[in-house]
C-alpha positions as CSV (number, residue, x, y, z in Angstrom):
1,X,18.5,-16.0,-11.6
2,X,18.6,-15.0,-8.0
3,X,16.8,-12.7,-6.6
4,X,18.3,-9.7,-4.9
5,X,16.9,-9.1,-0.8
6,X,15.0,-6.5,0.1
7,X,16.8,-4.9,2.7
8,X,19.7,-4.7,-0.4
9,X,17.0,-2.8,-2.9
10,X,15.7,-0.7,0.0
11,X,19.6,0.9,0.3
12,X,19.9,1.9,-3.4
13,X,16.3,3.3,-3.0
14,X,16.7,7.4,-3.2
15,X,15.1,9.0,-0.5
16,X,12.7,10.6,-2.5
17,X,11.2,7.5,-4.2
18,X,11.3,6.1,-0.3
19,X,9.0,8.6,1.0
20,X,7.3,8.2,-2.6
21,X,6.4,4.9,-1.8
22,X,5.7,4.9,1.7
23,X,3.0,7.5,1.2
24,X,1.5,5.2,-1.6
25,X,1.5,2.3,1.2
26,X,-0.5,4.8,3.7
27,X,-2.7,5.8,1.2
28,X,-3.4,2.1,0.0
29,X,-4.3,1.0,3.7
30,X,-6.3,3.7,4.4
31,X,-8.1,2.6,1.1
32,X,-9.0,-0.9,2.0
33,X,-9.5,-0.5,5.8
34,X,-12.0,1.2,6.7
35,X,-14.5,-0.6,8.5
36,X,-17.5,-0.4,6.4
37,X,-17.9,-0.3,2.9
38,X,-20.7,0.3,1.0
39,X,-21.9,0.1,-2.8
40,X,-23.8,2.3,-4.8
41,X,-26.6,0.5,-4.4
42,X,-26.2,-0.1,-0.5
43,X,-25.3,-3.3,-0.3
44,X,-22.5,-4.0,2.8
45,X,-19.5,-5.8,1.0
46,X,-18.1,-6.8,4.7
47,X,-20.1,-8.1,7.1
């Protein structure tokens, strides 16, 4: 079975589940970019 493109997918996408998503995707890179992250026990997990 083939898959369908994205582009294709992204046009039947409602508005509303497009801003949905996109604010999902900003939230998830502001998640796992910050530049330093620290455990509870203060030990860097990037170095």
């Amino acid at each position: 079975m083939k898959t369908k493109p994205f582009s294709e997918l992204r046009k039947r996408m409602t508005p509303e589940r497009r801003a949905k998503n996109e604010a999902r995707a900003q939230l998830m890179l502001s998640v796992f970019h910050k530049p330093k992250v620290e455990t509870r026990h203060g030990a860097s997990l990037h170095k």
